[in-house]
N, C-alpha and C positions, 0 to 999 in steps of 0.2 A: 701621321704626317704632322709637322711642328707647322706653328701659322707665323706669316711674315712679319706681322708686329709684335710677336712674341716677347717678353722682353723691357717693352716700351711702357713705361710708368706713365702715366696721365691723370691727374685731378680735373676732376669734372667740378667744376664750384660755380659754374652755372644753375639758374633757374627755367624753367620753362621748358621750349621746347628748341630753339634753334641750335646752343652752345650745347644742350645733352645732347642732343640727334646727331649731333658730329662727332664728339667724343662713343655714339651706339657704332658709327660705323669701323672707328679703332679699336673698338671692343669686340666686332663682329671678327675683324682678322689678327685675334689673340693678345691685345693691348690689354696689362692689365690697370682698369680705368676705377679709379677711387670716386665714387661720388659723394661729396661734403653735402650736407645740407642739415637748415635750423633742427635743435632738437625735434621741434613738433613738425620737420617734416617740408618738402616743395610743398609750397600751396598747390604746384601741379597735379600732386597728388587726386586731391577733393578735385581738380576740376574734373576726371575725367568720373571721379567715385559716387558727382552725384548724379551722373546720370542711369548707372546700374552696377559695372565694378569698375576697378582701377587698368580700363586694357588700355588707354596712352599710355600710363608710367611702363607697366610691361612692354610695350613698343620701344620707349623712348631709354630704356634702363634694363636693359637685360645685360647679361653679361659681367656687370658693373660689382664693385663690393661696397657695402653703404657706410660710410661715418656721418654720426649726427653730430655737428659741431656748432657752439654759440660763437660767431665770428665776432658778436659783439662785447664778446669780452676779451683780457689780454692775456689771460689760458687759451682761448680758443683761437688767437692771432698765433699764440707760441705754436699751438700745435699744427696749424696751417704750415707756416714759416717750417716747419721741421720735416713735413712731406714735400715743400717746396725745394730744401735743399737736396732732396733724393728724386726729384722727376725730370722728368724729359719734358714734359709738356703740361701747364696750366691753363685752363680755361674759364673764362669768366664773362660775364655779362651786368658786372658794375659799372655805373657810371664816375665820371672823375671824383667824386665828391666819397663815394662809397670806397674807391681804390685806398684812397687817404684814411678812413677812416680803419680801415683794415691792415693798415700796412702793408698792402700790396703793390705800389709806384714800382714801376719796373726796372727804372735807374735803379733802386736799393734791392730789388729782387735780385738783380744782374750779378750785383757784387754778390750778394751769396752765391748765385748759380749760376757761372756763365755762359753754359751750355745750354739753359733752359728757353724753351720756347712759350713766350708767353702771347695767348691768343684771346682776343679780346671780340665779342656779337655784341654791336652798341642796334640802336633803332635807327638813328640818323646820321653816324661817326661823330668821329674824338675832337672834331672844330666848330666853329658856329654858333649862333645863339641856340639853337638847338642840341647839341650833345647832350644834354642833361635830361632830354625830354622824354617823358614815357611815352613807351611803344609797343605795340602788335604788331602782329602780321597784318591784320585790317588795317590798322590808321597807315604805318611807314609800308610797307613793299604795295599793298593793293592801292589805297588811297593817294598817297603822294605822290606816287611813280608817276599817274596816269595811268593805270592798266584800268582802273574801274571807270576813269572816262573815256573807253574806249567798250561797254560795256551797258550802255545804256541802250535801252528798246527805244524805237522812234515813237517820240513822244511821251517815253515814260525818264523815270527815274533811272539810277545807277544800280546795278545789279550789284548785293552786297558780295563782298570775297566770300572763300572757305576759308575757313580759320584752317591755320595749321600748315597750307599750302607753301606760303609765302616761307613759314619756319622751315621747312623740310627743304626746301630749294637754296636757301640760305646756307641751309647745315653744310650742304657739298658744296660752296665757296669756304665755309671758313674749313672743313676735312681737309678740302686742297690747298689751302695758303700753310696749316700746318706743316702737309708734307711737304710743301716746296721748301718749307723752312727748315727743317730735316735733313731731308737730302742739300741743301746748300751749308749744314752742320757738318757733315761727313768730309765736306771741306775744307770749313775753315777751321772746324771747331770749337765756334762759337752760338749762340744760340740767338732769338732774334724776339721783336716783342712784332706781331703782325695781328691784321683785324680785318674785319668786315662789318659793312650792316644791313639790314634791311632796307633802305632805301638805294643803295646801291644795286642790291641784287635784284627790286621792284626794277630802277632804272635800265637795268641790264638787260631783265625778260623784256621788257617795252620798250627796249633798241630800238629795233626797227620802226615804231611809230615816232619814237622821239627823236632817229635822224629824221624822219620826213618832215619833224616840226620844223629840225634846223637847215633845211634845204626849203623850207616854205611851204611844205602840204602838209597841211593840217588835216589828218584823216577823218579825229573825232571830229571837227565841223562840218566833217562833207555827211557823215552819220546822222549828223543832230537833224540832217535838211531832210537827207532821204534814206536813212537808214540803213542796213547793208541789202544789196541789192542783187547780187551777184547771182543768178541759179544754179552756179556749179560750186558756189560755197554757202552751203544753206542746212539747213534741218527738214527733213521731213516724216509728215507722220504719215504710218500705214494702216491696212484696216486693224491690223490689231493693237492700235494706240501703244504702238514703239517707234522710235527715233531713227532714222537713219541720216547718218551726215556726210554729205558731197565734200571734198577736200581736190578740186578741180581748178589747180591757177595755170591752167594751160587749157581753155577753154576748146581751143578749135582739136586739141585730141579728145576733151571726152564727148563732145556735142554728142559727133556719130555711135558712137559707145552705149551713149545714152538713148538716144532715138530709139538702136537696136535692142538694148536690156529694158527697156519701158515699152515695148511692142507695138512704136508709133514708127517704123521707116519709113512710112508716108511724110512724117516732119521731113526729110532732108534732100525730098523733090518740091518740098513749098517754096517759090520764089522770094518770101518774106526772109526764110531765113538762107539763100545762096550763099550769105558767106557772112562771119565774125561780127563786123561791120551793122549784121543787118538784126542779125541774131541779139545781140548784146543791146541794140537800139529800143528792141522789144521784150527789154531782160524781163520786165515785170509779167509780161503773158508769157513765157518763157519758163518764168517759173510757176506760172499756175498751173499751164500743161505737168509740169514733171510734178506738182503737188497730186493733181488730181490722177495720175499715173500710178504713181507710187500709193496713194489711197486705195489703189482696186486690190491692190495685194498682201496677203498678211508677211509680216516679217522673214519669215522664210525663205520664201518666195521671191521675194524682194533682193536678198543677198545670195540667192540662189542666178539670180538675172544678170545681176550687177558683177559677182563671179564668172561668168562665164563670160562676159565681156570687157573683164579687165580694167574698171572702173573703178576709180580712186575714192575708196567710201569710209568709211566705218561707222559700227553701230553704235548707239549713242549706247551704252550698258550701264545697267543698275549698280549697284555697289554690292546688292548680293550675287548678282551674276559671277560679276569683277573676282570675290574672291575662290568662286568655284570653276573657273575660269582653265580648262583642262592644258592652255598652250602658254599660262603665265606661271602654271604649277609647275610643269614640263622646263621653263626657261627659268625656274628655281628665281619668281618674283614672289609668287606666295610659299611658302615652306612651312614644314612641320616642324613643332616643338616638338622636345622631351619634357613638356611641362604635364602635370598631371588635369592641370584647372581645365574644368571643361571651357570655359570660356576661352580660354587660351592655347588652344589644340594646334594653331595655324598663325601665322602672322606673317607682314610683308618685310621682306629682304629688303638689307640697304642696299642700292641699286649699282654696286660695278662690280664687276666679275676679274680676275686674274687668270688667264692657264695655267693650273697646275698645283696651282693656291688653293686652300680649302678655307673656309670661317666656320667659324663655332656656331654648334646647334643650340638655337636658342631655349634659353632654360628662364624659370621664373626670377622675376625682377625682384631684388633683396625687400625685405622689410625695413624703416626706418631701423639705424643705427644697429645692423644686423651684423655687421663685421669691424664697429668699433675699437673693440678689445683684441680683435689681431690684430688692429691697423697699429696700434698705440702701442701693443709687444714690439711689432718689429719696429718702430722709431724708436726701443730702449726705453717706455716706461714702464716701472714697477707696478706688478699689482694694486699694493696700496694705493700709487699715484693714479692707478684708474677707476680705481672704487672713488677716490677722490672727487675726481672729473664725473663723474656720474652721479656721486651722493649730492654735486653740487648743483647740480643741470646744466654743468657746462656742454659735456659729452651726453648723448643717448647710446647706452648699450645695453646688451642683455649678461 
């Protein structure tokens, strides 16, 4: 069976992790996705290689075919500019100063290509004293937003993000503004330059706290006083020092639920708690009861109780649990490679599904500048002219 983006040409001329991770998921369903990068390599590379081997780049770059290109030269702008007259879609995560210096400005892209879709991951967007600013997933989507002031223990500091988070949630804003811009291609015709950023998408996850700022509730200051209080939205630990989490914003259905799965029904003849009102008044002993409930029982036990009464829970899991995880292998969220590396035997699916649609089995992520010399045939140059590019260090190939 052929895959739906079959077809679809795409340069990946981003760094990092938010602009490839979007460009991994058009690769995932058959896009064939060129990824540009400095002869010596994404610095993304090193970050993930110093901690044991390279499994981000293989996450973030499967699929992909690698040209090593010096963009800072005007060989390595011609040969850009010559993949760019042949794609459907460009990705980039320069800022305006780097666009110019590349010859990339979309007005003059346009004129070459004007079918092309040019997609742009800034940290802050294209306006502002900010556009220019460097950025993370830490400083713009977790810091900026508000999501990490919403994240602080009472009385302590700001819980730092997970790196990488904020990249990964971003990627499926900028996937999606792609294909909107695609399918409104098949339209007109014509192609469109569209963007996103990480403060945007921080903004977006933290909706709902940030409308309550602009309606006047300020959630983080009701936290800063008394911290989250709630006992049907909490953490608790059992005896066998594991997590379980209450996800209960309809208090008066799981009270009873709970009473009966923590094997107090004697709580719901107490006249303390009669009703909502009385219960919530006493949220703080409320939730010491269900700590000290939940403490008698090891983990099992516990979602063994909470199961059969129908209680809105889940368990707080490890990350090695997560990838051995027998109902997200099953829901084809973790998957097998055809890779040989042992390290690399499994890896996580980009997350949406089509009926009927299949993506490609993920295989290992190119070496720098490992498909250079096919890339630079089919744009028409001459052997010579890529011994050239290569004896020069403009190009990396083998």
């Amino acid at each position: 069976m052929g895959h739906i983006l079959a077809g679809l040409k795409v340069i990946d001329a981003a760094s990092y992790v938010a602009g490839p991770a979007a460009t991994t998921v058009m690769a995932d369903f058959g896009a064939d996705v060129i990824k540009v990068e400095p002869p010596t390599g994404d610095s993304y590379r090193s970050l993930a290689a110093r901690y044991r081997t390279d499994y981000n780049w293989q996450l973030t770059s499967r699929h992909k075919r690698a040209l090593g290109l010096d963009l800072k030269t005007a060989e390595g702008q011609a040969v850009l500019l010559s993949l760019v007259d042949q794609a459907d879609v460009l990705v980039v995560n320069f800022n305006a100063k780097q666009l110019a210096e590349y010859q990339l400005d979309y007005a003059a892209l346009k004129q070459r290509n004007p079918r092309l879709i040019f997609a742009q991951i800034t940290g802050y967007g294209t306006r502002g004293p900010d556009r220019n600013k460097r950025a993370f997933d830490l400083s713009a989507w977790w810091a900026r937003s508000g999501i990490m002031d919403m994240m602080k223990p009472l009385g302590g500091a700001p819980v730092n993000g997970v790196g990488g988070v904020g990249d990964h949630a971003s990627a499926m804003s900028l996937f999606g503004v792609v294909m909107l811009a695609l399918y409104d291609r098949e339209r007109t015709g014509l192609g469109a330059s569209v963007s996103t950023s990480l403060i945007a998408n921080g903004a977006w996850s933290n909706g709902m706290h940030l409308q309550g700022m602009i309606a006047g509730y300020d959630l983080a200051a009701v936290l800063d006083k008394h911290g989250y209080r709630s006992p049907f939205v909490m953490s608790y630990l059992t005896r066998d020092d594991r997590y379980v989490v209450l996800v209960g914003p309809n208090p008066q259905r799981e009270w009873p639920k709970l009473c009966r799965a923590l094997g107090h029904s004697e709580w719901l003849q107490d006249s303390r708690f009669a009703d909502m009102t009385g219960v919530m008044a006493l949220r703080d002993e409320v939730r010491d009861l269900f700590a000290r409930a939940m403490g008698r029982y090891k983990l099992d036990e516990v979602v063994r109780r909470l199961e059969a009464e129908d209680v809105t829970f889940s368990v707080l899991e490890k990350n090695s649990d997560v990838i051995h995880d027998a109902h997200l292998i099953e829901n084809e969220v973790i998957i097998k490679t055809a890779s040989d590396h042992p390290d690399y035997q499994w890896t996580v699916a980009s997350p949406i599904h089509i009926a009927g649609q299949v993506k490609k089995v993920p295989t290992d992520a190119p070496a720098i500048g490992a498909h250079s010399r096919d890339i630079l045939d089919e744009l028409g140059y001459t052997t010579t002219q890529i011994d050239e590019l290569i004896a020069h260090g403009i190009v990396k190939g083998r």
